[in-house]
Every structure is written in structure tokens, then in C-alpha cells.
C-alpha positions, 0 to 999 in steps of 0.5 A: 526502501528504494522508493523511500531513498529516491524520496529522502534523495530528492527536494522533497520531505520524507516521512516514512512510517512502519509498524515498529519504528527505527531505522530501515537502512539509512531511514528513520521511521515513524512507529504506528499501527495501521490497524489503529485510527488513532495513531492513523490520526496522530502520526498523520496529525504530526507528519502533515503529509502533502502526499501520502504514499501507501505502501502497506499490506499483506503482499503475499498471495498465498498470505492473503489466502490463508489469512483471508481476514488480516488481507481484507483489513491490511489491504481493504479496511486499513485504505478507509481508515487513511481516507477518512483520516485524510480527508478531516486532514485535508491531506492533498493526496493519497498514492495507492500501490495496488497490483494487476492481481485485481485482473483475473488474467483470463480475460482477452486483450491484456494488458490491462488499461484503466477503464477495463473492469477488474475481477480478480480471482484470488483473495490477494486480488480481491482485497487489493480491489477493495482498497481500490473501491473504498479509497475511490468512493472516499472523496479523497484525492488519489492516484492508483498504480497497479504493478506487475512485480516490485523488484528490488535488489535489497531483502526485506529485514528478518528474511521476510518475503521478497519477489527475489527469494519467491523465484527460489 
């Protein structure tokens, strides 16, 4: 949300998208399923983004381990999805939110740099790197950032998963 709110708050146009639509705080959102290339199509059709940042996921790690198959299409087959849809749109550029998990965090030398090999050990990381892969194999221009911990004073809705409630 914060993120979306430095967006709204500056020059630029946002479009924000989530999987029911409606309001998240004081934005308003687009509805669309990110397992579906069609509306992947129409939403990107309508919203003729510039940039598209990519939020989407399955961020939990113990989510991804246990749902080892929703983990690789949110966080791996839904990135070739936007790419292929991308590049038939021409959108200009597509920002990944990945995580240093795709770092097993046992190798000598961390931190992490670009040209260093990932290897993750679990599946969260694992699949965050397959979002990677696919999105630099697709052509499509792109900006990857890795993240330790995204940190926010603001709950997600429902009392879903937040970094703040996984300390508790």
C-alpha cells in the first residue's frame, strides 16, 4: 500500500490491480485474476501501463512450502504470463519485487550482489527464482529488486500476513 500511495501522491498515473477490485485504503483497484491470460490482456489492454510494478505472490514461506504448487504459478508461472502479455503490449517496462530468499544464506561473502549465483533453499525462494528466470529469458525489459523484508506499518486486510504479526 505504501508503495501504491507514494505512486498515487506523485506526477505519475496509478493503476493498481487486486484480485477482487474495490478500494484498498484510499486507492481504488482494478479486479483480475493473475492466474488468467485474459484478463492479464484486458486489464493491461485498458490500463496501457508504462511501467508495470509487480507485486503479486505467495510471500509467505511457510505458504509456499506448503502449497508448493500455487507458489510456483503465483511466483513463477503468472511472471511468464505478464511477460508474454507485455511484450504483444509493448509495455515499456516491468519492475519485479523478488527477496534475497533466492540466496540460501549459507554461501561466504553476504551481502549479496547481482552477479553473485542464486541458490535458494526453500521453495519460497525457489519460486521467487523461477519468476526471475522466466522474466529474464523473456525479452521483455525489466528491473529486478531483491528485498530483505518489506515493512510497513499498516496490516494487510482481513488480518491476513503481515512481517509485523510473523515477529508475534
Amino acid at each position: 500500500q505504501h508503495l501504491c500511495f507514494a505512486i498515487q501522491d506523485s506526477k505519475y498515473t496509478l493503476s493498481a490491480v487486486s484480485k477482487n477490485g474495490g478500494r484498498l485504503g484510499r486507492i481504488d483497484t482494478v479486479s483480475m485474476d493473475i492466474l488468467s491470460t485474459m484478463e492479464i490482456e484486458k486489464v493491461i489492454k485498458r490500463e496501457s501501463p508504462d511501467v508495470i510494478i509487480n507485486c503479486a505472490g505467495l510471500i509467505s514461506v511457510r505458504g509456499c512450502e506448503e502449497q508448493p504448487t500455487l507458489a510456483h504459478q503465483l511466483n513463477g508461472k503468472f511472471l511468464e504470463k505478464l511477460a508474454n502479455v507485455s511484450i504483444v503490449a509493448r509495455t515499456a517496462l516491468i519492475c519485479q519485487l523478488s527477496t534475497d530468499a533466492v540466496f540460501s544464506g549459507k554461501e561466504c561473502g553476504a551481502p549479496f550482489n547481482e552477479t553473485d549465483t542464486p541458490k535458494s533453499c526453500n521453495m519460497y525462494g525457489m519460486s521467487k527464482l523461477e519468476g526471475e528466470s522466466v522474466l529474464a529469458d523473456s525479452g521483455v525489459p525489466y528491473q529486478i529488486v531483491r528485498t530483505s523484508a518489506v515493512i510497513g506499518d499498516m496490516p494487510y486486510p482481513n488480518g491476513r500476513y503481515t512481517f509485523q504479526r510473523s515477529l508475534v
